[in-house]
Phi, psi and omega in degrees: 000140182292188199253342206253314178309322190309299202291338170274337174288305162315328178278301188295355164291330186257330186284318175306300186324294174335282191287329165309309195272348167290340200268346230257007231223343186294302190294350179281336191298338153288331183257358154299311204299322203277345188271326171271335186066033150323136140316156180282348179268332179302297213288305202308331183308308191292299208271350139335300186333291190304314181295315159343307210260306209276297203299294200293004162263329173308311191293322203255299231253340183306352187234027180312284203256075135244358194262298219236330175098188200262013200250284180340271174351255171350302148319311183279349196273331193256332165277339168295309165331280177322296167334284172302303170322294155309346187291317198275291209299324179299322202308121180248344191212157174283015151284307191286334169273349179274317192288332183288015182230340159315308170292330199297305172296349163269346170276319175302327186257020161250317177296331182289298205296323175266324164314305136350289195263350132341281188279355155280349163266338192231042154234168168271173189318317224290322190252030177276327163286339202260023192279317186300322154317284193293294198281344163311309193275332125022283198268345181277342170294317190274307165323295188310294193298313163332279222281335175282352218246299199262013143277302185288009148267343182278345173264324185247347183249168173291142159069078225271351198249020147214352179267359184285335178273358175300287197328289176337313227244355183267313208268021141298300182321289172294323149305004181264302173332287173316302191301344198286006206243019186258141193232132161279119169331138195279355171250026168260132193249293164318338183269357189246345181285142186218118160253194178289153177303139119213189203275006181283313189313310204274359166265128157318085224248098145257144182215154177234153189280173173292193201290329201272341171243038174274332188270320172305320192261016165274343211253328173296335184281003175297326173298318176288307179336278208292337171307304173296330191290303163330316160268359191279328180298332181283311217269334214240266177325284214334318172269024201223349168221024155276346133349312167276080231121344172192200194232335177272132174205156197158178197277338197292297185276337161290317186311288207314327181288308175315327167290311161288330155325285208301284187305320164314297198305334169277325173291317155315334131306346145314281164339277198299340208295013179235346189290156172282106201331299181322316191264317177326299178247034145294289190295295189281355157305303163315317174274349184283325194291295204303294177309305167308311167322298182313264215288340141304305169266008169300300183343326183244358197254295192041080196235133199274314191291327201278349198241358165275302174286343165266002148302304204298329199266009162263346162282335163329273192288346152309315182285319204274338163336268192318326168308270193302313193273351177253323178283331184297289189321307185323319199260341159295328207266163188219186204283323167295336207232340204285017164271294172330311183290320187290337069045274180300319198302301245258325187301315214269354169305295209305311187304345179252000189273311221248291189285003174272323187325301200298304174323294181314287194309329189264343176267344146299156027234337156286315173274331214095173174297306187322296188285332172288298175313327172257002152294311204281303180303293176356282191298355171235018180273304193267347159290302198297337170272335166279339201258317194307279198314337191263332180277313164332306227266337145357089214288319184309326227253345182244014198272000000 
């Protein structure tokens, strides 16, 4: 094996690793509700937490490993992994499972961050474009394998809310292990300069464009709003209202429909990547608008074909969502401002990811699930159809 296929296998090995153990906790959450008497606002709380841990490292910690480098990063970001695992796994009340998810989500978003710019070191010049590629799916595979990894252990095996965190807890340790044998391409140069700390790294830098491209990057930041609330509903809620929706239910069948999310939405970007940014978060608005409407009347249906296809149709409006929202930023953001911008972009995903959960949760446990699914699914039928038309109708977007 080369020093280099060695050194890319092993980084994608610590990044799979990485995003797997942040993912692997989803299919479980019926069974913290039901092992615990949680409230539905207690769960919506843990996965609040989590998205909480992933923002406040993305706001302090995102210009880490220009400081520490992507190997360093990356090591402490995969040992931070181990740590929130263990925690969670130890976790007897949801204070003590929120910290553990809580370090897990602030380790996921150094692991995304430095694994990214990894593999812009330990590829050659030549093969850099397609690194940026290589590492979407990457991270959408490892997304993807957590919640199947922890639905079928989470259906089968004994004592399922700690033997589901063992996979983790071996094989970070060997991805921790591995990077030490990862080598930076011999014409990266760049990868080996390390300066000083300073206290500019650890301010949180968001910034908005001028005036005249404000009306573009509100209606692109629409795209994460609603794209992150919409999988945060899958990734948080799924086990606690599939029962109502299909006859079959367990950690097996929430992993699995989430697992066919995460892997639909990488493959599907794949496809599109050539559609045209306009028709791109047109089209995933839509489908996003369209899936929900489906999961609003599966409610009443309780159709195994109608609620499988409105996953798929959410993986659609995830991909093209996510697609169409990274070329936007790109053609707005200028040299000066494009960290910054990606940044407010990347703030207000979380932020839509994070303030619909809490709603769901409080209004299920007053009202029910059922009425909590159709203010949410609603509420994203009339955002996701009014923010499609308008960004279609938009001169930036075709610009």
């Amino acid at each position: 094996m080369s020093t280099g296929f060695r050194s890319l296998f092993l980084l994608s090995f610590a990044m799979v690793v990485g995003v797997m153990g942040t993912a692997l906790i989803s299919p479980l959450y019926g069974l913290y509700q039901e092992a615990w008497h949680l409230q539905t606002v207690e769960v919506s709380l843990i996965y609040v937490v989590y998205m909480g841990g992933a923002l406040s490292a993305l706001l302090f910690f995102g210009r880490l490993p220009d400081v520490l480098g992507f190997k360093a990063t990356l090591a402490w970001a995969l040992g931070a992994i181990w740590v929130g695992t263990l925690v969670s796994m130890l976790a007897w009340n949801t204070v003590s499972l929120s910290v553990g998810r809580f370090i897990v989500g602030a380790a996921s978003s150094m692991i995304t961050t430095s694994a990214s710019l990894g593999f812009l070191h330990v590829a050659p010049p030549e093969k850099r474009i397609r690194m940026a590629m290589l590492s979407s799916i990457l991270m959408a595979f490892g997304f993807g394998v957590g919640p199947l990894v922890g639905g079928i252990l989470g259906q089968w095996a004994p004592w399922p809310l700690v033997t589901t965190y063992l996979p983790t807890l071996v094989l970070a340790l060997l991805g921790i292990a591995g990077l030490r044998k990862v080598q930076v391409h011999p014409h990266d140069g760049a990868a080996a300069q390390r300066r000083a700390a300073r206290w500019a790294d650890i301010v949180p830098k968001l910034t908005w464009p001028a005036r005249e491209d404000t009306g573009a990057l509100v209606l692109t930041c629409a795209l994460p709003f609603v794209a992150f609330g919409v999988f945060g509903l899958y990734a948080s809620m799924l086990p606690l209202f599939l029962d109502r929706m299909i006859p079959w239910h367990g950690p097996m069948v929430s992993g699995t429909a989430l697992a066919l999310l995460l892997f639909g939405s990488s493959g599907f970007q794949l496809v599109a990547r050539r559609i045209s940014v306009r028709w791109c978060g047109f089209v995933g608005l839509m489908a996003l608008a369209a899936s929900n409407a489906m999961l609003l009347a599966n409610l009443l249906a309780a159709s195994t074909l109608l609620f499988f296809s409105g996953v798929l149709l959410t993986a659609l409006g995830h991909a093209l969502c996510m697609l169409a929202g990274m070329t936007m930023v790109n053609k707005i953001a200028t040299p000066d401002n494009r960290s910054g911008l990606l940044a407010t972009y990347l703030v207000v995903g979380y932020v839509g990811s994070m303030a619909p959960m809490l709603g769901i949760g409080w209004i299920a446990d007053r009202w029910g699930m059922n009425v909590a699914l159709a203010c949410f699914c609603g509420a994203v039928v009339v955002t996701g159809s009014v923010a499609a038309w308008r960004f279609k109708a938009h001169p930036r977007t075709g610009a």
